[in-house]
C-alpha positions, -999 to +999 in steps of 0.1 A: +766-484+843+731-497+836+733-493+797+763-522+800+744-551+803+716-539+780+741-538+749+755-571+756+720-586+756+714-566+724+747-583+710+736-619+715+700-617+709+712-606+672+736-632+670+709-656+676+688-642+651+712-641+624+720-675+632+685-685+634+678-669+598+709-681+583+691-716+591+658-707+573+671-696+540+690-729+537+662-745+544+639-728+521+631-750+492+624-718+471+657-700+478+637-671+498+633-665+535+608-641+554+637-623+563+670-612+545+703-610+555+707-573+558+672-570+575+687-589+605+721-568+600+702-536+601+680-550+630+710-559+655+731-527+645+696-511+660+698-535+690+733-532+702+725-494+700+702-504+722+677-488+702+636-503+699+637-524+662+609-509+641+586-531+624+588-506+596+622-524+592+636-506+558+659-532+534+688-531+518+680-543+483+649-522+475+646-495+500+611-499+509+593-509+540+584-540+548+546-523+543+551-506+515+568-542+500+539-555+509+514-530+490+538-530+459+533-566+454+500-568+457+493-542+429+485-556+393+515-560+369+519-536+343+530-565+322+495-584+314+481-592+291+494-568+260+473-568+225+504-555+207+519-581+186+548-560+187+566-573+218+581-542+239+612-536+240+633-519+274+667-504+272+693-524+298+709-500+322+742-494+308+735-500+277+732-477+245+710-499+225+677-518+231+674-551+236+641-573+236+619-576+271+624-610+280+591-608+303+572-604+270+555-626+248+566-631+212+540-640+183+544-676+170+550-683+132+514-691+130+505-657+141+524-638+118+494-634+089+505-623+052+493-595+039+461-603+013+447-581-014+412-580-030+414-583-071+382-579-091+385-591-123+356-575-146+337-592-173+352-592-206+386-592-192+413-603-214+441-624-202+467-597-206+442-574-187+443-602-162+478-607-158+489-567-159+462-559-131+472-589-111+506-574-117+496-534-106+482-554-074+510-570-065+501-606-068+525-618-091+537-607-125+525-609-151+551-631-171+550-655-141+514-655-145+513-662-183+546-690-182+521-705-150+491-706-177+508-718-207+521-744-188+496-756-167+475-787-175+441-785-152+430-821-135+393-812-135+387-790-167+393-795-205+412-770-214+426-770-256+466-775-259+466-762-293+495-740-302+470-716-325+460-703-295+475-672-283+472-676-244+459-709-235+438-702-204+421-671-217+379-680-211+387-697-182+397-672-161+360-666-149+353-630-138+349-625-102+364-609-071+393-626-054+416-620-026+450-631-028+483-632-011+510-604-021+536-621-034+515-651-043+522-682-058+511-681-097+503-716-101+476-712-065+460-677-080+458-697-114+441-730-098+419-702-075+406-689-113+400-722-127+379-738-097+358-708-096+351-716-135+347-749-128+323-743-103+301-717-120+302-723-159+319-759-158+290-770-181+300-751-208+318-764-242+351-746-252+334-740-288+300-722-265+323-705-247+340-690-276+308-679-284+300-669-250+331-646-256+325-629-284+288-623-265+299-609-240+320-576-264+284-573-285+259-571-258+248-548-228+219-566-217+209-604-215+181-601-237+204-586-265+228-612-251+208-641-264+198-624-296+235-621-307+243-658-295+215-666-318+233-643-348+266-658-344+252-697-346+231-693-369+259-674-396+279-703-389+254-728-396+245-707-427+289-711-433+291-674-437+322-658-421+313-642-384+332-606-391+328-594-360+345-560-350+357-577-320+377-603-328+402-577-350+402-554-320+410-582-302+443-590-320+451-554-324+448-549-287+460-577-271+483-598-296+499-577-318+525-558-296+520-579-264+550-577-240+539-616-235+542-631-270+571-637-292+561-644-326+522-629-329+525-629-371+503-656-373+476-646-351+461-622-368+443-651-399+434-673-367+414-648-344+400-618-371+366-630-382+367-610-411+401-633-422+394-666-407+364-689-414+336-698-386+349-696-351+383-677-338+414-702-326+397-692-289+380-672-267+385-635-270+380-627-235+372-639-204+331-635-203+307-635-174+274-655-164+253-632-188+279-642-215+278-680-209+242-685-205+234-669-241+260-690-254+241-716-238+205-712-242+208-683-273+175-667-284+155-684-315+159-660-344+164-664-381+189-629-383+219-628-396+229-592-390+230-566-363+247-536-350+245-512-323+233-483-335+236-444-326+203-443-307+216-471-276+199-498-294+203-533-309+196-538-346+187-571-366+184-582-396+176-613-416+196-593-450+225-576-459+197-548-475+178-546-445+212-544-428+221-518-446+192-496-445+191-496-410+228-483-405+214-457-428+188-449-403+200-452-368+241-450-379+267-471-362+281-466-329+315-486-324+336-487-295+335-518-269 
């Protein structure tokens, strides 16, 4: 028979080629050869069949053609470059869980940002009203906040240690917009507060800026601003008592009762204007630029009295008649 010789020449032309591709993979520095075992198995099962090999030879591993290899690897990844920081996960097969795709970048330490929050802190803010809305905003709390305060000694301010004082930063805490860290630190939103003072009202006096405080609670307009700077100086100079309606709200609202203080008994004679004589133990607030430059530069008057009256307006007066007439006339309107 003819067919005879044809599949022995089949049989050792693919022993020669396995033996021939045996010695390129070992000599592959990369571990990969141009063809694989089970290519040249398929290829001589074809040949001692004496059957034509196709070049569409079809593999063992992956069951494609050689061309359609060829076309899959030379299509873009689907794994580029992702702009989820979450990295994806795949599920193994055989496996009920998930596990991590080990082809996929992870985000560094550095790259994982904490979450920030944006604060404004009005003019006229107390220090409790500080520390409970740094508190709702999830900053810190606001006992942290006060034991940070009360214990903190600033490098670059003077700031009074005196234990007549009911919260030792309050003034300083200069009204602004921040943004801070959830969860922060107390001490770093504290320091963040002070520089910003230091920055923008750092040439004040704490006596001015007591002033500047009880400024801020009397007026609604910088030109009434300086007029009521120039009120409060000169009643001291003249050694009358200030009695301003916002130094007793003051203790009423924010000592007396405050989840903050101990022992607030003695607070009352040291901040109420109507006890105490010239200035309160401190600032009763924390007041803005409008504030601090009236305290600073406070209009040149000779008045000792004034009130805001029913009709929007400032009042003055150089006498406790005159005063009194014109509360007659224009009637009081209280409320800060």
């Amino acid at each position: 028979m003819k067919s005879f010789p044809i599949r022995i020449a089949g049989v050792l032309l693919a022993a020669a080629m396995l033996f021939t591709a045996a010695g390129c993979q070992s000599k592959d520095p990369e571990g990969e050869s141009s063809q694989t075992l089970s290519e040249v198995q398929l290829t001589s099962s074809f040949l001692a069949e004496g059957l034509p090999a196709s070049s569409e030879t079809v593999t063992a591993s992956s069951g494609l053609t050689s061309s359609e290899q060829k076309e899959a690897s030379s299509r873009p990844s689907s794994g580029g470059n992702r702009t989820s920081s979450v990295p994806q996960q795949t599920q193994m097969p055989g496996d009920g869980g998930e596990e991590p795709d080990q082809g996929q970048e992870r985000p560094t330490a550095s790259e994982v940002q904490r979450e920030t929050v944006r604060v404004t802190i009005p003019e006229g803010f107390t220090f409790l009203q500080v520390a409970k809305r740094l508190e709702a905003n999830g900053v810190c709390t606001a006992q942290e906040f006060y034991e940070t305060a009360q214990a903190y000694n600033p490098s670059s301010l003077t700031v009074p240690t005196s234990s007549d004082r009911a919260y030792k930063m309050e003034g300083y805490l200069y009204p602004d917009t921040y943004e801070f860290y959830v969860d922060d630190d107390p001490q770093d939103v504290l320091i963040k507060m002070l520089n910003n003072f230091r920055d923008k009202a750092g040439g004040i006096t704490d006596e001015q800026l007591i002033v500047a405080s009880i400024v801020e609670k009397e007026s609604r307009s910088s030109e009434n601003a300086a007029m009521v700077a120039s009120v409060v100086y000169n009643r001291l100079k003249a050694g009358m008592k200030l009695e301003m309606d916002p130094t007793r709200v003051y203790v009423n609202e924010n000592i007396t009762g405050s989840p903050l203080l101990s022992d607030t008994s003695k607070y009352a004679a040291l901040y109420n204007t109507y006890k105490c004589s010239g200035l309160p133990a401190g600032p009763i607030c924390n007041p803005g630029n409008r504030a601090i430059k009236a305290a600073l530069n406070p209009a040149s008057s000779e008045y000792l009295y004034f009130f805001f009256g029913n009709d929007n307006q400032n009042h003055y007066s150089k006498t406790y008649e005159e005063h009194l007439a014109a509360m007659e006339q224009y009637g009081v309107q209280y409320g800060y």
